[in-house]
C-alpha positions as CSV (number, residue, x, y, z in Angstrom):
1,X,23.6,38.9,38.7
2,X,19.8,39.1,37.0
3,X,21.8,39.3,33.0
4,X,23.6,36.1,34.0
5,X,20.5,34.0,35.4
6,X,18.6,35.9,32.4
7,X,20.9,34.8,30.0
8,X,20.8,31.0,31.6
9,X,17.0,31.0,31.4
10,X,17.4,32.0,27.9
11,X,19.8,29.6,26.9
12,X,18.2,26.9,28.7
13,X,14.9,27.5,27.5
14,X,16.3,27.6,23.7
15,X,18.5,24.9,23.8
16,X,16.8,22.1,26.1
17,X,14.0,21.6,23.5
18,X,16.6,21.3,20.5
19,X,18.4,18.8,22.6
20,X,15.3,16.8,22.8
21,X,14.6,16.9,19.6
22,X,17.6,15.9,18.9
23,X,17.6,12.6,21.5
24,X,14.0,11.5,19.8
25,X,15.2,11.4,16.1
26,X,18.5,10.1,17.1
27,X,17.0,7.1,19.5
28,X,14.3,6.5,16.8
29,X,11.5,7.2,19.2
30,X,9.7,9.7,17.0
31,X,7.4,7.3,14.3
32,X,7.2,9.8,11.5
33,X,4.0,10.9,9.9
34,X,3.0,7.5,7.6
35,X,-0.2,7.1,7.0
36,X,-0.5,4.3,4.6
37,X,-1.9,1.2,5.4
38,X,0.1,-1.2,3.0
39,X,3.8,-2.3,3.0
40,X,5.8,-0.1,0.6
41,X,8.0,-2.3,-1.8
42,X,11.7,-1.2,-1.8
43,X,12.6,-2.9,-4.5
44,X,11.5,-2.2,-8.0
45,X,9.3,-4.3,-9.8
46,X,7.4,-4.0,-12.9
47,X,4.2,-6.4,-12.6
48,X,2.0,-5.7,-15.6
49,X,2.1,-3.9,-18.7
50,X,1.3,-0.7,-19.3
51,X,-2.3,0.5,-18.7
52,X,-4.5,1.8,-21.4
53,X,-7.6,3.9,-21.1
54,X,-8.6,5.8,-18.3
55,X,-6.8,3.5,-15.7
56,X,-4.3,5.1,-13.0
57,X,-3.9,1.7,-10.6
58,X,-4.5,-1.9,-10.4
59,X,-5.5,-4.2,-7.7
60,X,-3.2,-7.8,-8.5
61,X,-3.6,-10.8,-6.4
62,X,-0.2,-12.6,-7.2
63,X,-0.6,-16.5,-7.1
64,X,0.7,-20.0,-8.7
65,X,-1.2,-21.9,-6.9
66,X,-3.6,-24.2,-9.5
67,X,-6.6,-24.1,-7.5
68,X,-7.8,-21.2,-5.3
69,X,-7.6,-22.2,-1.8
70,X,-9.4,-20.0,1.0
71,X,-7.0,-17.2,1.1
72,X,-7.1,-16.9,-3.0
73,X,-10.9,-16.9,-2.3
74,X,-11.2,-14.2,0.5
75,X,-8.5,-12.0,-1.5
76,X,-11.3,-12.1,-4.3
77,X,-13.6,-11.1,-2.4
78,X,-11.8,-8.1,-0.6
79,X,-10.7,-7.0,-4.3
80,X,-14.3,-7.3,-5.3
81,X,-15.4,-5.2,-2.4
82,X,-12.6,-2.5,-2.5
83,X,-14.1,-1.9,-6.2
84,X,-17.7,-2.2,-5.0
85,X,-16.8,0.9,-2.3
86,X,-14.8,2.8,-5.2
87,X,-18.3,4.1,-6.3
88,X,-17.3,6.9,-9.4
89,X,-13.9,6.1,-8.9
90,X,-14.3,2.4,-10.3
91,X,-13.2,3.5,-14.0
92,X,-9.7,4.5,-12.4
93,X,-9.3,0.7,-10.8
94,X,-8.5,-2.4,-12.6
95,X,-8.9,-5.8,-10.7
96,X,-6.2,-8.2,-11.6
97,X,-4.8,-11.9,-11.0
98,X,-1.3,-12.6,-12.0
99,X,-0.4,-16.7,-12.0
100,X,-3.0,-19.4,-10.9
101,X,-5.8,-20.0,-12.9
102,X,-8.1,-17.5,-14.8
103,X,-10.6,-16.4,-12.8
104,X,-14.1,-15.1,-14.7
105,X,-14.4,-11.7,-12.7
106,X,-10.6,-10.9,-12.7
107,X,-8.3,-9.7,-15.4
108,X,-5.4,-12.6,-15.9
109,X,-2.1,-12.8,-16.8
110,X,0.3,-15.6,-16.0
111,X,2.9,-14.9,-13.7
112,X,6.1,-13.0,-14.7
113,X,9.2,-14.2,-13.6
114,X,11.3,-13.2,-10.2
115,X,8.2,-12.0,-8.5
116,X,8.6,-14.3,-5.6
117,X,8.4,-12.1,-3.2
118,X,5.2,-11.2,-4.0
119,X,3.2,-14.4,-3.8
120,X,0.1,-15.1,-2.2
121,X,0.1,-11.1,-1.8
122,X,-2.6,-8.5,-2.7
123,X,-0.2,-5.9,-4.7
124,X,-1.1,-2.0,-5.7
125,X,0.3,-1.7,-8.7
126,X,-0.1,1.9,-11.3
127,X,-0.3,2.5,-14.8
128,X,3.2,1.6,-15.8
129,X,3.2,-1.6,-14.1
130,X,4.9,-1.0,-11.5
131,X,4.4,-2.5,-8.3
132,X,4.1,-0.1,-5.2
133,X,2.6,-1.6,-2.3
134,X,1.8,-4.9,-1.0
135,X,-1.2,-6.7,1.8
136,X,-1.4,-10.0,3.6
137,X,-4.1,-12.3,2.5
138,X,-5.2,-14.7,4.9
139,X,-7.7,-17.3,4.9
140,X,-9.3,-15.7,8.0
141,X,-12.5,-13.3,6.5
142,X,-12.4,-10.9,9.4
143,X,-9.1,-10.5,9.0
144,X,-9.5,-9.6,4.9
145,X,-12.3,-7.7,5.8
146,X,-9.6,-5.1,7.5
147,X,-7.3,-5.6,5.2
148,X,-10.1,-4.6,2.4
149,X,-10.3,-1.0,4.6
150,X,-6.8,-0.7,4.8
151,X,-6.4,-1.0,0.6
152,X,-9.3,1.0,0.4
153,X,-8.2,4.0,2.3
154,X,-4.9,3.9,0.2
155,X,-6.6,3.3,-3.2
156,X,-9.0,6.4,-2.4
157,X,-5.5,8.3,-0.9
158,X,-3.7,7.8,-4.5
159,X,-6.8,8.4,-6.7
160,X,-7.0,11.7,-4.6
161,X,-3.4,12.8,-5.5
162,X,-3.5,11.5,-8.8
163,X,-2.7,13.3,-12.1
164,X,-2.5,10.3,-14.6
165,X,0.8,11.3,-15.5
């Protein structure tokens, strides 16, 4: 009798967490370990030529509006500051504005074709062009200010892990 209520014990205790395990990645109740801040893009979508010099990734604020409005002006300034907090690791970082018009601070190009999904977005983008990640702008400062944190602490995650490949 004490072999067949050890073996229970044994099973029950070896199988009862697998079976939970189980129940939290199948009913989608475990989150996974992400810890970016900004929307990963899922489709591909190559935003700028390739970079030159020391540069690994870009900060683009995508726009075809004519004249910057509040949001185009408080996603200037969150770029401005995300470069300002880079310190040393400013050389890496190019600040960019694709469509709208040329800003003085701001590297420009015009705006490619098929990027609608990206307007009126902040976009990561690295050296090939590629863009990786996306953030709201809005025309509320507070509200940039935490979105300025949230590209930062990716910005300062890639330029950790990068090789410049």
């Amino acid at each position: 009798m004490a072999k067949k209520k050890f073996l229970l014990l044994f099973l029950l205790c070896s199988l009862l967490p697998l079976a939970f395990a189980q129940a939290f990645l199948s009913l989608g109740w475990f989150g996974g370990a992400t810890t970016n801040k900004g929307q990963w893009l899922t489709e591909e979508i190559v935003l700028l030529p390739k970079a030159e010099g020391d540069v690994h990734w870009r900060l683009v604020y995508v726009s075809d509006n004519a004249n910057c409005d509040a949001a185009c002006q408080n996603a200037h300034y969150a770029m401005q500051q995300v470069y300002t907090a880079l310190g040393r690791k400013q050389q890496h970082v190019e600040l960019w504005q694709s469509g709208g018009v040329q800003p003085e601070h701001l590297l420009w190009q015009t705006s490619p074709v098929g990027v609608d999904a990206l307007q009126h977005k902040l976009v990561l983008v690295d050296l090939n062009g590629l863009a990786l990640m996306t953030y709201a702008v809005s025309a509320d400062k507070a509200q940039m200010v935490q979105t300025g944190k949230a590209m930062l602490t990716d910005l300062n995650k890639l330029l950790k892990y990068d090789r410049g490949l």
